[in-house]
PADODREN-180559 format. One line per field, with one value per residue (C-alpha): x, y, z; residue number from 1; residue in three letters. Coordinates in steps of 0.5 Angstrom, whole numbers. Example, Ala and Ser with C-alpha at 12.3 -4.5 7.8 and 13.67 -1.06 7.14 Angstrom:
BEGIN
xx <- c(25 | 27)
yy <- c(-9 | -2)
zz <- c(16 | 14)
num <- c(1 | 2)
residu <- c(ALA | SER)
END
This chain:
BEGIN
xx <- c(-10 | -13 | -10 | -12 | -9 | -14 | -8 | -1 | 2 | 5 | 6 | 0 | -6 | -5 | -11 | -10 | -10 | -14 | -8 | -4 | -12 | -11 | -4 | -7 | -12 | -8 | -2 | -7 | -11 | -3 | -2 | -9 | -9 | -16 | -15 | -15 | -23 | -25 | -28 | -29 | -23 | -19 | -21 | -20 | -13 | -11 | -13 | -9 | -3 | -2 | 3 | 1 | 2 | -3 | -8 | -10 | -6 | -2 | -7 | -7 | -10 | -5 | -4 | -9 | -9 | -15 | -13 | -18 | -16 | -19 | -23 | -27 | -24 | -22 | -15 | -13 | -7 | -6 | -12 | -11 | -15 | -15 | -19 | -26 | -26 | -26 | -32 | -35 | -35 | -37 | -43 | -44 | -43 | -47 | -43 | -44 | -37 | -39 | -32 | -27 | -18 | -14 | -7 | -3 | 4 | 5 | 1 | 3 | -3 | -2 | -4 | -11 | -14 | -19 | -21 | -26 | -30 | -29 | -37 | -42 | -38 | -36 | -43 | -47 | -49 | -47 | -41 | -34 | -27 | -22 | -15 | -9 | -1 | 5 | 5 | 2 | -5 | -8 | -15 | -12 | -8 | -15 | -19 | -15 | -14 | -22 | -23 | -24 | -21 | -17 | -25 | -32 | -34 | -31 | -30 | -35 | -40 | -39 | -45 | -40 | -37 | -29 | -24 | -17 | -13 | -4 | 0 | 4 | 10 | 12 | 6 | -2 | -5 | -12 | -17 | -13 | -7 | -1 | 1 | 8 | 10 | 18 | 20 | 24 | 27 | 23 | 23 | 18 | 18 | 15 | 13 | 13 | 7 | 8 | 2 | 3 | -3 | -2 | 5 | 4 | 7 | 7 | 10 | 8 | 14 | 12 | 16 | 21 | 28 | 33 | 40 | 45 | 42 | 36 | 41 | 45 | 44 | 41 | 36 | 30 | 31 | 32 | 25 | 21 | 24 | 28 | 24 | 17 | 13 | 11 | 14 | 11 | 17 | 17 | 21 | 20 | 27 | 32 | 39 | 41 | 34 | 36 | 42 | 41 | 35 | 39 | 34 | 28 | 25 | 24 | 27 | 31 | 28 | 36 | 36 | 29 | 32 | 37 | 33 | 28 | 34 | 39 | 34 | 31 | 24 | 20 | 16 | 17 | 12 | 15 | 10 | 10 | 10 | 13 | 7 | 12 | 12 | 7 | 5 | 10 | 15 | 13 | 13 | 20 | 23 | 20 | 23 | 30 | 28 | 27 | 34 | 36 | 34 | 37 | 44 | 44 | 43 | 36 | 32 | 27 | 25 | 18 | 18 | 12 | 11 | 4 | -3 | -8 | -14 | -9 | -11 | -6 | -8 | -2)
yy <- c(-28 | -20 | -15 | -7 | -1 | 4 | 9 | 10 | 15 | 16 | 20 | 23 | 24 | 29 | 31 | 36 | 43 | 47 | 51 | 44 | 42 | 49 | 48 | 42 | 44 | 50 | 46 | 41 | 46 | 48 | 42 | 41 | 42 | 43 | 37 | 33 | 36 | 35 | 27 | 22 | 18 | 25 | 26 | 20 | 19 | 26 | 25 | 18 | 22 | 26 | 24 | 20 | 27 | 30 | 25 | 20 | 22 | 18 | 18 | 22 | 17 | 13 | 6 | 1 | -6 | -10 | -18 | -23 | -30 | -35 | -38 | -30 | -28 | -21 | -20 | -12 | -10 | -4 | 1 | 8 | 13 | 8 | 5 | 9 | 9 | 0 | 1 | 7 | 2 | -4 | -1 | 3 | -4 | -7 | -14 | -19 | -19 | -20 | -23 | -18 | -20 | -14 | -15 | -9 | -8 | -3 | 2 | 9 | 14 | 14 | 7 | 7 | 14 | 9 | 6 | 9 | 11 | 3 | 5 | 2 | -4 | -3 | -1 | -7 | -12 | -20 | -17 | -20 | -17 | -20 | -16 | -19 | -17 | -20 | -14 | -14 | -10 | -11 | -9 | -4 | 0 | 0 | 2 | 7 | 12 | 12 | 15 | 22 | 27 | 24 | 21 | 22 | 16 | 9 | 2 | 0 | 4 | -1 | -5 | -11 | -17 | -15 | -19 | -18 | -24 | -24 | -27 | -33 | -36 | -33 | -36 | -39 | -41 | -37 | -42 | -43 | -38 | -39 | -32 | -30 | -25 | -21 | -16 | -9 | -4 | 1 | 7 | 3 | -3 | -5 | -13 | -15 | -19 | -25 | -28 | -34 | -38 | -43 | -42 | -35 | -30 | -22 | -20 | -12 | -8 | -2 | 3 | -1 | 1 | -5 | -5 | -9 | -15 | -16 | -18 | -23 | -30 | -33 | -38 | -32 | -28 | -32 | -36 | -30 | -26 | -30 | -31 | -27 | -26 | -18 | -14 | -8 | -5 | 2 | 8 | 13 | 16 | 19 | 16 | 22 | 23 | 16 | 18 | 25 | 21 | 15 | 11 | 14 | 7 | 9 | 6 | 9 | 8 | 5 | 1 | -2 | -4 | -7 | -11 | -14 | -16 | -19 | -23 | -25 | -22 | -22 | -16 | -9 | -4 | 3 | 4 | 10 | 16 | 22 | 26 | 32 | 31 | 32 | 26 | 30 | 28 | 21 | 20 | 23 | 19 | 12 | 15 | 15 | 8 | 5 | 8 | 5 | -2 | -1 | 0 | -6 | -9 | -14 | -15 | -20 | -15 | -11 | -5 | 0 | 4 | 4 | 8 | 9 | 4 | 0 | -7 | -14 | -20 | -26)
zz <- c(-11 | -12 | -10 | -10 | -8 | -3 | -1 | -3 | 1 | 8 | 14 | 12 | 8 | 2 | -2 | -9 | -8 | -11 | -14 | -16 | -20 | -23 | -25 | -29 | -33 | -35 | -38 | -42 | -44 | -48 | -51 | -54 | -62 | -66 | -70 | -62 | -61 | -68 | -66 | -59 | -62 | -62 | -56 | -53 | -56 | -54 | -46 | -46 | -49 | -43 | -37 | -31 | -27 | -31 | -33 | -27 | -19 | -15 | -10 | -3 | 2 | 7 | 7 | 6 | 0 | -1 | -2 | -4 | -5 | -9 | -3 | -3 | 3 | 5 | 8 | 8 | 11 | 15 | 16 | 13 | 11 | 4 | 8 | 8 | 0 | 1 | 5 | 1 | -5 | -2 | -1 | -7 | -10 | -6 | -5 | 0 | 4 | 12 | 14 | 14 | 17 | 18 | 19 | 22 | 21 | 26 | 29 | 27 | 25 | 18 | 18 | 23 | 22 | 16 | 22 | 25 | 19 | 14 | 14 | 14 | 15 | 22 | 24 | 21 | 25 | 22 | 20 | 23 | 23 | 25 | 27 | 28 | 30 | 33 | 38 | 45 | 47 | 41 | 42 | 48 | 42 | 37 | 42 | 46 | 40 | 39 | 46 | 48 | 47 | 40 | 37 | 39 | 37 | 41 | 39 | 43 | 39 | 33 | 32 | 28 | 31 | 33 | 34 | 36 | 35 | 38 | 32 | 35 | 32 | 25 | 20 | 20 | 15 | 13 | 8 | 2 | 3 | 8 | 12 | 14 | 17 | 19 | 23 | 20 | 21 | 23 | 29 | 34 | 30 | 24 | 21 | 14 | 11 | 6 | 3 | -1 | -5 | -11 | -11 | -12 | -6 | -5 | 0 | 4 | 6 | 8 | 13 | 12 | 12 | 8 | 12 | 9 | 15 | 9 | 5 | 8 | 5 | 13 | 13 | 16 | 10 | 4 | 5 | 7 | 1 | -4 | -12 | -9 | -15 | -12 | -7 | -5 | -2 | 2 | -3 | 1 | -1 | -6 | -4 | -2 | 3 | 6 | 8 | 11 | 15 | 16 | 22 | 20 | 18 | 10 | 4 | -3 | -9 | -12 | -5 | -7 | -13 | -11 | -5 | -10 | -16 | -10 | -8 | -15 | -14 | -20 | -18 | -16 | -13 | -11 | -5 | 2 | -2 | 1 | 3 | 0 | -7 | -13 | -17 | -23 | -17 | -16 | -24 | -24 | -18 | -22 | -29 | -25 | -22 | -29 | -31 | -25 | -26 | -33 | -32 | -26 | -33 | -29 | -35 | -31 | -25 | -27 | -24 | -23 | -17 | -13 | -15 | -11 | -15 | -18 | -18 | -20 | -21 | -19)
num <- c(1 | 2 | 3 | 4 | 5 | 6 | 7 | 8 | 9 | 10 | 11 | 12 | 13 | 14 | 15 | 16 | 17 | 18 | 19 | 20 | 21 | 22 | 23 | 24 | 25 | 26 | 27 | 28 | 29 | 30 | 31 | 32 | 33 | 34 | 35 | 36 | 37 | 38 | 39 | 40 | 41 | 42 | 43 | 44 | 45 | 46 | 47 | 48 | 49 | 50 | 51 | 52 | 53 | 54 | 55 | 56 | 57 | 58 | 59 | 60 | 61 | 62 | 63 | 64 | 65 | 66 | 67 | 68 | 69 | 70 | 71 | 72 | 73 | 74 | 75 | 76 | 77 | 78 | 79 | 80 | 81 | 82 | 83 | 84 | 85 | 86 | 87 | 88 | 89 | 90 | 91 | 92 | 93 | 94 | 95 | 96 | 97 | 98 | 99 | 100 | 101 | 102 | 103 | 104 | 105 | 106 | 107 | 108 | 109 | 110 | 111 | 112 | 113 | 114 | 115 | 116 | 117 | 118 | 119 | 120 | 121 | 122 | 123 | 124 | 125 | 126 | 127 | 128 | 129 | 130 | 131 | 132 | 133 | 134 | 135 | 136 | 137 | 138 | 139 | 140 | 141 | 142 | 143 | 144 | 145 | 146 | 147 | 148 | 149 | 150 | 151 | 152 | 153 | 154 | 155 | 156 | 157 | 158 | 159 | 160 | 161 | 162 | 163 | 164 | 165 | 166 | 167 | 168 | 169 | 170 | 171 | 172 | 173 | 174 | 175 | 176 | 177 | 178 | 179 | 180 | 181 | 182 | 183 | 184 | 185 | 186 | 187 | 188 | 189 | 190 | 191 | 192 | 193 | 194 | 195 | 196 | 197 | 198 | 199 | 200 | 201 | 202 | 203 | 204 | 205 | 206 | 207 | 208 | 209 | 210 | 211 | 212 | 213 | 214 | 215 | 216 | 217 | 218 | 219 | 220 | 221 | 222 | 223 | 224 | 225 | 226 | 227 | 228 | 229 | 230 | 231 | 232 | 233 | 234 | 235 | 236 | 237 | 238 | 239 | 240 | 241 | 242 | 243 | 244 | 245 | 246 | 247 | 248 | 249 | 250 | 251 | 252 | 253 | 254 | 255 | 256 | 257 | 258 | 259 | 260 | 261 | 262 | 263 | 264 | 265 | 266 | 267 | 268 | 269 | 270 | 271 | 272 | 273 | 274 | 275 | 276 | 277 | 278 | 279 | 280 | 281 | 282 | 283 | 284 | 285 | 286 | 287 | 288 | 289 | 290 | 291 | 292 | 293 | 294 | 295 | 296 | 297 | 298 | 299 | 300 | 301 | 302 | 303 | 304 | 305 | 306 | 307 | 308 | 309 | 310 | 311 | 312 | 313 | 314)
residu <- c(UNK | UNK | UNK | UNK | UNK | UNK | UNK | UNK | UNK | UNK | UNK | UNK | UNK | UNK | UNK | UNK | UNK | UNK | UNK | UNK | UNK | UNK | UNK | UNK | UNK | UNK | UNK | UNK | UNK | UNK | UNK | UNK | UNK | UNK | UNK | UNK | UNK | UNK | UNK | UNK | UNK | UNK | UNK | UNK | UNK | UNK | UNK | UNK | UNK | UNK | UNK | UNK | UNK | UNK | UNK | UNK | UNK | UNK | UNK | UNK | UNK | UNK | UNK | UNK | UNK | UNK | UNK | UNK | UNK | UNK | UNK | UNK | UNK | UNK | UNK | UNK | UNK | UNK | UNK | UNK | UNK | UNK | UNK | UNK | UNK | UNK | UNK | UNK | UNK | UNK | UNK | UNK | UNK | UNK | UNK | UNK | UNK | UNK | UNK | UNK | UNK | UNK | UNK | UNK | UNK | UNK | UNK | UNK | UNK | UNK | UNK | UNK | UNK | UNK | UNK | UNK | UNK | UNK | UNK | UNK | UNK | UNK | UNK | UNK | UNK | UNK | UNK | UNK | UNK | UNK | UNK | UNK | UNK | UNK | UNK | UNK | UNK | UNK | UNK | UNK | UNK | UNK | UNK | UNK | UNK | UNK | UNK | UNK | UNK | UNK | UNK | UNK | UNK | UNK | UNK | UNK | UNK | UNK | UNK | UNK | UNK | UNK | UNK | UNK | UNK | UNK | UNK | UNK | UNK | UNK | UNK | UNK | UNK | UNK | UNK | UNK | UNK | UNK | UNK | UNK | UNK | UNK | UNK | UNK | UNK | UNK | UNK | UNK | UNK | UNK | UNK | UNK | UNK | UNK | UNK | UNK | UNK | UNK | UNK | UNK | UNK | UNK | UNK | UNK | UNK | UNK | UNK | UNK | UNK | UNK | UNK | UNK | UNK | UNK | UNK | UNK | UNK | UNK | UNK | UNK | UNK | UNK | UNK | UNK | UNK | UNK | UNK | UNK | UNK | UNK | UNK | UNK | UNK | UNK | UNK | UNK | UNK | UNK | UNK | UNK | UNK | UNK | UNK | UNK | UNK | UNK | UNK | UNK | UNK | UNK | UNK | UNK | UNK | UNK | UNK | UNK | UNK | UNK | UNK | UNK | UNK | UNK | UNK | UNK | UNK | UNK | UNK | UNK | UNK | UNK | UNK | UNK | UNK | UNK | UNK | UNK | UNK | UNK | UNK | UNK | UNK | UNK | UNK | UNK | UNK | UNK | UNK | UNK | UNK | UNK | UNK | UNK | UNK | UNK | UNK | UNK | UNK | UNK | UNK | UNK | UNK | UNK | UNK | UNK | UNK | UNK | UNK | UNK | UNK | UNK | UNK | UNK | UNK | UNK)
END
């Protein structure tokens, strides 16, 4: 199983500014020495010296992962604006995929607003799309914000073959991976999905608030959450931010933390970014998660914080 990220963010998408591209080079431009532009090597290892704020960016697109399992099949969860750079390299890569599962966790802007423009994929004939929730009025939902006045284009005009299929229950099966999926807490609702193939499982929390009812040993919780090798979990928050927006559906980083080493999850990925924050932000926020993690004493918990493009395998 494959995973790739094509938006981090939350609320909204954030692209660099002029001025933050500006400030960048500005600050490479004083820590570069002669001696580092003397070779291609020196070169290379002087830009692979530099932090993540300044060489590489978090990412500015909303929420969207790629899922491949061993069978090829494509499973993407929630259709942010992450999702046009999917399509966009699809097609750049001229890779044969007609057959494509969207699963939403909720409906939310940030998490449809790439919908309309997965091109070329929604408007070539032969393809299928499939889009699932537990929610009611699925296909109503989808296809109301692509009306006038809120769109010019309907679903309507989309020449693929659409689907809109209700979750029943609490799983299904899908070709060689078993799907769960779990209601949080989150302003609206909210579901978490679970994706388990060959013994290997990942779980997407995203917009999802951890109360102290996540932590309780009851069935529900411990078969959904407990021993997972990855958990993409929404960070949105300092500790102090949770509490001054208690109820707003996010989560603390610390309170992550302790989430994924209560339930003995392997794998930890920050994810849900604040649309406020910059990339050097987001890096000072993970350094204080790793410190974090350290005092807690968890030496098996992997803690990485999600990047747009970032790929896993499991």
């Amino acid at each position: 199983m494959k995973l790739k990220f094509w938006g981090v963010r939350g609320s909204i998408p954030t692209p660099l500014t002029p001025e933050q591209i500006k400030s960048r080079i500005a600050a490479v431009i004083m820590r570069v020495r002669r001696s580092d532009l003397e070779s291609t090597e020196s070169r290379r290892l002087f830009l692979e010296s530099l932090p993540p704020y300044l060489y590489g960016t978090i990412g500015g697109n909303t929420t969207c992962i790629e899922i491949r399992a061993a069978d090829n099949k494509m499973i993407i969860i929630d259709a942010g604006s992450g999702l046009r750079g999917l399509g966009a390299s699809l097609s750049e890569r001229g890779e044969k995929v007609n057959e494509f599962h969207i699963f939403f966790t909720h409906f939310h802007w940030d998490h449809l607003q790439g919908l309309p423009f997965f091109a070329p994929v929604v408007f070539t004939p032969g393809n299928k799309l499939f889009f699932y929730s537990p929610e009611d009025d699925l296909e109503l939902i989808l296809k109301g914000q692509m009306r006038k006045p809120y769109f010019p284009i309907t679903m309507e005009m989309m020449n693929a073959e659409l689907s809109f299929i209700k979750l029943e229950g609490t799983e299904m099966a899908m070709g060689s991976t078993l799907i769960k999926w779990k209601a949080m807490r989150h302003p609206g609702g909210c579901y978490a999905y679970k994706i388990t193939e060959n013994e290997k499982s990942l779980i997407f929390a995203t917009d999802s608030e951890i109360t102290l009812d996540d932590f309780k040993r009851v069935e529900e919780n411990s078969s959904f959450f407990e021993k997972v090798d990855l958990l993409i979990l929404d960070a949105q928050y300092t500790l102090g931010e949770a509490i001054e927006k208690y109820d707003w559906g996010h989560t603390s980083y610390s309170m992550a933390i302790d989430f994924a080493t209560e339930w003995g999850i392997k794998a930890l990925a920050l994810f849900h970014h604040e649309p406020n924050y910059t990339d050097r932000k987001i890096y000072s926020i993970h350094n204080s998660a790793e410190w974090y993690l350290a005092r807690l004493g968890d030496k098996k918990l992997k803690l990485f914080t999600a990047v747009e493009g970032l790929e896993i395998n499991l």
